[in-house]
Kinemage of the C-alpha trace (Angstrom):
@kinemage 1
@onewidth
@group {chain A} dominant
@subgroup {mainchain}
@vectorlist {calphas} color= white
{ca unk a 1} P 117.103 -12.735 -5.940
{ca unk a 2} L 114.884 -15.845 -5.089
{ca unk a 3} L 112.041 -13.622 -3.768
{ca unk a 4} L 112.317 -11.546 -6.744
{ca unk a 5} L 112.018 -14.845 -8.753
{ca unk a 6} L 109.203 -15.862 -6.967
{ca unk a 7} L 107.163 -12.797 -7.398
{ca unk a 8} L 107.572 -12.576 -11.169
{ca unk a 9} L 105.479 -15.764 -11.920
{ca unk a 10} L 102.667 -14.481 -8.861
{ca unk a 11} L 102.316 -11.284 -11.304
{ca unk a 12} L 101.809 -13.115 -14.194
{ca unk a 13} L 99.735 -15.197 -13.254
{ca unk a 14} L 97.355 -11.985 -11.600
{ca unk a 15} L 97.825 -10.343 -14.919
{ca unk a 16} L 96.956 -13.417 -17.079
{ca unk a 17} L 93.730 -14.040 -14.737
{ca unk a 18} L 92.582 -10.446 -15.947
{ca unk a 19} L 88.986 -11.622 -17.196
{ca unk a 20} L 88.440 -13.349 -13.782
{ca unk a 21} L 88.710 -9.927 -11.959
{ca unk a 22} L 86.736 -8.296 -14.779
{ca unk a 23} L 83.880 -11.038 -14.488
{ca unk a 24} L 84.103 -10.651 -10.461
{ca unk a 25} L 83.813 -6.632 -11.031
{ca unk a 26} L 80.711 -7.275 -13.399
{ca unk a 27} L 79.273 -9.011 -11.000
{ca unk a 28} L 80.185 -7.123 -7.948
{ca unk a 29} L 78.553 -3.900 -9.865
{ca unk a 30} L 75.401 -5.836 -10.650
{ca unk a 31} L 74.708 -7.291 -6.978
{ca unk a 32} L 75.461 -3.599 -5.790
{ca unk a 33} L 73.271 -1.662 -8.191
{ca unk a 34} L 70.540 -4.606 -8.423
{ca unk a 35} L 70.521 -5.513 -11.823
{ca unk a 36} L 70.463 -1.988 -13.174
{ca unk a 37} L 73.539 -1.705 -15.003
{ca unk a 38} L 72.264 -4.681 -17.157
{ca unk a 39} L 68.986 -2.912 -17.558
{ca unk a 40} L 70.905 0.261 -18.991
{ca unk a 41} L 72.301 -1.919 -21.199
{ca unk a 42} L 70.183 -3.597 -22.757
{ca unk a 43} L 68.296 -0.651 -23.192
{ca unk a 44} L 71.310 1.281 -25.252
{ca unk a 45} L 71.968 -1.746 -27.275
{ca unk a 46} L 68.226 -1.947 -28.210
{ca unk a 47} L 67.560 1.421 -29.096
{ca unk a 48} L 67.890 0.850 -32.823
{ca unk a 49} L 65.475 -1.394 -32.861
{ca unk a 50} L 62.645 0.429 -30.810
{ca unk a 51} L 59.121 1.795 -32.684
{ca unk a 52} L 59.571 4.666 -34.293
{ca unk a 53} L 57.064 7.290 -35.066
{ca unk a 54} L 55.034 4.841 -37.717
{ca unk a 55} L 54.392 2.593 -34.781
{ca unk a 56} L 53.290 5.107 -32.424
{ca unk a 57} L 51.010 6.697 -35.250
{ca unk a 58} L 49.954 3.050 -35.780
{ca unk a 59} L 48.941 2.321 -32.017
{ca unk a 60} L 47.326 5.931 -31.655
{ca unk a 61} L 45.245 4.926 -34.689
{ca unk a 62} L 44.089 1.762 -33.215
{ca unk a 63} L 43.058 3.420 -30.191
{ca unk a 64} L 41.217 6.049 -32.146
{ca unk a 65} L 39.426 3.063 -33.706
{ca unk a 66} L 38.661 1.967 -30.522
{ca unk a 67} L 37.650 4.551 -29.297
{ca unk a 68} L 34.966 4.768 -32.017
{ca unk a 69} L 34.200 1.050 -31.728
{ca unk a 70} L 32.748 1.901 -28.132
{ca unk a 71} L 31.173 5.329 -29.191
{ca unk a 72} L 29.049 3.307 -31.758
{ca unk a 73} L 28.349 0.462 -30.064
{ca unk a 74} L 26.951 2.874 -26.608
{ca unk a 75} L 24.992 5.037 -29.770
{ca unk a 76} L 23.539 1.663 -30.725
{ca unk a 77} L 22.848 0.658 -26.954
{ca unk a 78} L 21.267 4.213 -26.388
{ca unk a 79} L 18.823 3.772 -29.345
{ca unk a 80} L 18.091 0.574 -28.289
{ca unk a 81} L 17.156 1.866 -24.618
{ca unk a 82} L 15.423 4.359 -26.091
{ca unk a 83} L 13.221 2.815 -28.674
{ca unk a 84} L 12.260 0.057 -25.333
{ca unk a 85} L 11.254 3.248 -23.009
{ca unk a 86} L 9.224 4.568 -26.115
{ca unk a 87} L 7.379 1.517 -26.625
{ca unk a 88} L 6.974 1.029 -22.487
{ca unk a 89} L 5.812 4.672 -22.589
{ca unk a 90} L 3.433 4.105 -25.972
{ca unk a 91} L 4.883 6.239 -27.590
{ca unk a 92} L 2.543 9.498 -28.801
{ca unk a 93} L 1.378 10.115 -32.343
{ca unk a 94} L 0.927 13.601 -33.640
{ca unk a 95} L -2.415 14.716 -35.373
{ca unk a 96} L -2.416 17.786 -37.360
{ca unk a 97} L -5.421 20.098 -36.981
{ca unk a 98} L -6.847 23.386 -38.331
{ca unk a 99} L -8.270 26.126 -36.100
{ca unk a 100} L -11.377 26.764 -37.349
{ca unk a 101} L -13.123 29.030 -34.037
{ca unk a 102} L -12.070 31.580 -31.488
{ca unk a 103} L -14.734 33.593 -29.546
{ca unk a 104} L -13.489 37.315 -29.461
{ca unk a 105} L -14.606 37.473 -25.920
{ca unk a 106} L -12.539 34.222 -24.978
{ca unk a 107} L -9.524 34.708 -27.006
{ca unk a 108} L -7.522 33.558 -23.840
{ca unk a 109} L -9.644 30.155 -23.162
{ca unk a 110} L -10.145 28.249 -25.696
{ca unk a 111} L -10.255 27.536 -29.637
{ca unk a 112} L -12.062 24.949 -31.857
{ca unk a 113} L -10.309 22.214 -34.039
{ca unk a 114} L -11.343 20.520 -37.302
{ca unk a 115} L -10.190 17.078 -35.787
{ca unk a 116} L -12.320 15.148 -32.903
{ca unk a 117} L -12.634 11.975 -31.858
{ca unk a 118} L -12.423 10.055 -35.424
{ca unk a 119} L -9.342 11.289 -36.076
{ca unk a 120} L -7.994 9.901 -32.593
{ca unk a 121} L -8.451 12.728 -30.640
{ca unk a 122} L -8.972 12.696 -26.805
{ca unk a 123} L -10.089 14.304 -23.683
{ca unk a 124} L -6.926 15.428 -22.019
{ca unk a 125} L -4.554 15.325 -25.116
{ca unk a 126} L -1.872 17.843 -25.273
{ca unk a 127} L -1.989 20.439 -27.807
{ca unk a 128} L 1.109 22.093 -29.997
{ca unk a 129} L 1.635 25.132 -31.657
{ca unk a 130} L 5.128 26.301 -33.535
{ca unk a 131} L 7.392 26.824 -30.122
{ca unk a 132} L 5.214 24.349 -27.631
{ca unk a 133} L 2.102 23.647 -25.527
{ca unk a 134} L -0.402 25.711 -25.359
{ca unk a 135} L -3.203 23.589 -23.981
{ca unk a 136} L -5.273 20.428 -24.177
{ca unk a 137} L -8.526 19.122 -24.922
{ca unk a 138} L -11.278 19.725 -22.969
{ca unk a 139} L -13.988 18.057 -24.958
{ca unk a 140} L -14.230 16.394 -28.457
{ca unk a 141} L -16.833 15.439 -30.900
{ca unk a 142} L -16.515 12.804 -34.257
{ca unk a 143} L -15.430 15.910 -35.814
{ca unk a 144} L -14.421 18.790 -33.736
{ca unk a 145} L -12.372 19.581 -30.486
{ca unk a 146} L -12.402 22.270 -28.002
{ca unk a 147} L -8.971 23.215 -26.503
{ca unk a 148} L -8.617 24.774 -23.295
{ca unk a 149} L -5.607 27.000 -23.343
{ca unk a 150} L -2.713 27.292 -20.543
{ca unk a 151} L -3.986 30.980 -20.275
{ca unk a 152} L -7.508 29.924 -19.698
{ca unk a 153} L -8.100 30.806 -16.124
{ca unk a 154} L -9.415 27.341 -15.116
{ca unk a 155} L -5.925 25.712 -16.247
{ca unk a 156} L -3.872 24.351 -13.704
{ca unk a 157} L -0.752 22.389 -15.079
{ca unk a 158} L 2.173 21.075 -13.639
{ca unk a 159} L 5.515 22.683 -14.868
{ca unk a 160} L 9.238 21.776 -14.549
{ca unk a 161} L 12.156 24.760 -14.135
{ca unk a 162} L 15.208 22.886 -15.828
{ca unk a 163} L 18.245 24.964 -14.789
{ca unk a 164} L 17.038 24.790 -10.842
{ca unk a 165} L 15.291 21.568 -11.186
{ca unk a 166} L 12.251 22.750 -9.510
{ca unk a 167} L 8.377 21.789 -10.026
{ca unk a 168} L 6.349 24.536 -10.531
{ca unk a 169} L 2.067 24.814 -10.664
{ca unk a 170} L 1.201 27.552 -14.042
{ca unk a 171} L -2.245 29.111 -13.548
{ca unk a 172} L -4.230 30.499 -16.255
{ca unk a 173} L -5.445 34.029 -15.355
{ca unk a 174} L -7.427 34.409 -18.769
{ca unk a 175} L -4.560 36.561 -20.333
{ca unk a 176} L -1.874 36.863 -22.194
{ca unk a 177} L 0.209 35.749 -19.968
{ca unk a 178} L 0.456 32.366 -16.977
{ca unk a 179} L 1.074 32.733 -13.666
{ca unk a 180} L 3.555 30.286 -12.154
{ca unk a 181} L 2.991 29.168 -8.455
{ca unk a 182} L 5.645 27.565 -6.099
{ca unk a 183} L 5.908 25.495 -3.342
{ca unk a 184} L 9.231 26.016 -1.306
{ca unk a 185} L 10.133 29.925 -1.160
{ca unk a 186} L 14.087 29.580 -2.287
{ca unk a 187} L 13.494 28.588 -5.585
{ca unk a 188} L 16.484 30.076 -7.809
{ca unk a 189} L 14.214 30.747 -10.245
{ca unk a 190} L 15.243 34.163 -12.081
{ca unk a 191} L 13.821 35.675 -15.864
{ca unk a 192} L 14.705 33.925 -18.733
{ca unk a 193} L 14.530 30.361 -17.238
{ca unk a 194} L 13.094 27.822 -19.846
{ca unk a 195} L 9.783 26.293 -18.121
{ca unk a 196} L 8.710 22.588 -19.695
{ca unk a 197} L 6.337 19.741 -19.011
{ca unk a 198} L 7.345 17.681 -16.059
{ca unk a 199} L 9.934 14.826 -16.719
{ca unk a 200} L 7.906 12.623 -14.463
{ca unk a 201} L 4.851 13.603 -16.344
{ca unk a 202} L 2.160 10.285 -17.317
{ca unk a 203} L -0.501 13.137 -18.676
{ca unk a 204} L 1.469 14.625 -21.069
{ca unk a 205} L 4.869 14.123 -22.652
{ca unk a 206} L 7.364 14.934 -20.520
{ca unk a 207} L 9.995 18.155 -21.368
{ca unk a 208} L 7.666 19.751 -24.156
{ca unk a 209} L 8.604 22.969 -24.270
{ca unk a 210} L 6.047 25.724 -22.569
{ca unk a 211} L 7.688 29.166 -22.303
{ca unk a 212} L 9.722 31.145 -20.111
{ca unk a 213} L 9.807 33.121 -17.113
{ca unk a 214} L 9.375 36.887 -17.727
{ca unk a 215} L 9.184 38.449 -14.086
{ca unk a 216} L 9.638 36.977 -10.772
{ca unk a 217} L 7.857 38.079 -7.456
{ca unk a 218} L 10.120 37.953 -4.596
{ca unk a 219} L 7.362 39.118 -2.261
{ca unk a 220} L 4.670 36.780 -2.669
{ca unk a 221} L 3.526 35.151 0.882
{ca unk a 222} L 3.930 31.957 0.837
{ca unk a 223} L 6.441 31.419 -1.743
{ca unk a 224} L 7.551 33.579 -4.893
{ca unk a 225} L 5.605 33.365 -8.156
{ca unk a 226} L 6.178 34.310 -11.661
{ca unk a 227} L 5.179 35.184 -14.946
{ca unk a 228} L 5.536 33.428 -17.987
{ca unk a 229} L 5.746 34.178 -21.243
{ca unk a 230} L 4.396 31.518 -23.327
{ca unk a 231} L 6.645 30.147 -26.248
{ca unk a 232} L 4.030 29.623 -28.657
{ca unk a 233} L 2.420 32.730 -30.022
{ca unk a 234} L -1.274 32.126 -29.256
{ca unk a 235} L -2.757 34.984 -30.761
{ca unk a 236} L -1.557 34.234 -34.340
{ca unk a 237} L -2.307 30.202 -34.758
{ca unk a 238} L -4.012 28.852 -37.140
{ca unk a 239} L -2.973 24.951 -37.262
{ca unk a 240} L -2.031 22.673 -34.568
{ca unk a 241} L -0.642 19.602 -33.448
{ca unk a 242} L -2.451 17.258 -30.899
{ca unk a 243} L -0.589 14.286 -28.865
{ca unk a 244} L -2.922 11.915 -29.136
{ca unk a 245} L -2.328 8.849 -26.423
């Protein structure tokens, strides 16, 4: 009987001190599981009070805004850039000119203008049709200009192949039709390729458009050539563009 008396108040006592053992299981768990438990938590209790869908639609449109922010502002930066390699450049000015003579026994070579030298006109200046160059002047007066054509057979320009990124000579063979001339013999260059004015090009403006390739020669010792169809049509032009410098 004593030692039943004495364990009755030990019991109690345990049971009364339940909170104790519940605090020193809390913390017990937490030390074990490094804090998670309290993370879990606090995450469950909070959930109510997360964004919902009209603060994620607000966030995505602030990004979107952004987003449009920087798209303007590199636009603006772009022009900018632009307009500064224009005026480093000097940039060209266009002068619009009839055709007003073509010898029937040089169709191919050349053609007179009703714009020379008064008008701004130069030795050297390019020379536009609708689709792209087709020459440049060879000689001017006050009033007149003589334009040598890229199918005159004493042209030599220097052409650029965009899709291979390869530099190209076109010689005029006083027809229709350009030959194009290149340096290494694995060019790439196949029928249909776009030919233009060299990017690198101080004589004329660079990446004017000048025709394409029609046929390619495989066989040609020391490297391939081609022929090119001009872009402009030269036998029907009767008004031009010149870029003067």
């Amino acid at each position: 009987m004593p030692g039943r008396i004495l364990r009755v108040p030990v019991l109690q006592k345990l049971v009364q001190a339940w909170p104790w053992w519940l605090l020193l299981l809390a913390l017990g768990a937490v030390r074990f599981s490094k804090g998670a438990l309290f993370s879990d938590a606090y995450a469950l209790l909070s959930r109510p009070f997360w964004p919902g869908t009209a603060q994620a639609e607000w966030l995505r449109s602030a990004q979107r805004t952004d987003q449009q922010a920087r798209l303007l502002q590199l636009e603006r930066d772009n022009q900018r850039l632009r307009g500064l390699l224009g005026l480093e450049r000097g940039e060209p000015a266009l002068v619009a000119a009839a055709v007003i003579s073509r010898e029937s026994g040089g169709w191919w070579q050349q053609l007179e203008l009703g714009q020379g030298s008064s008008s701004g006109i130069g030795v050297g200046d390019g020379v536009l049709a609708p689709g792209g160059l087709i020459g440049r002047v060879a000689s001017v007066t006050p009033t007149t200009a003589r334009v040598a054509l890229l199918t005159d057979s004493a042209s030599r320009l220097g052409v650029w192949v965009p899709r291979v990124q390869r530099h190209g000579l076109l010689v005029g063979l006083g027809t229709p039709r350009p030959r194009l001339q290149f340096i290494e013999k694995d060019t790439g260059v196949r029928p249909g390729d776009l030919i233009t004015t060299s990017p690198a090009s101080t004589l004329l403006p660079p990446n004017l458009t000048v025709g394409v390739v029609q046929s390619v020669n495989e066989q040609v010792v020391p490297a391939p050539d081609a022929v090119v169809q001009l872009s402009a049509p030269l036998d029907a032009i009767d008004w031009v563009q010149v870029v003067t410098r």
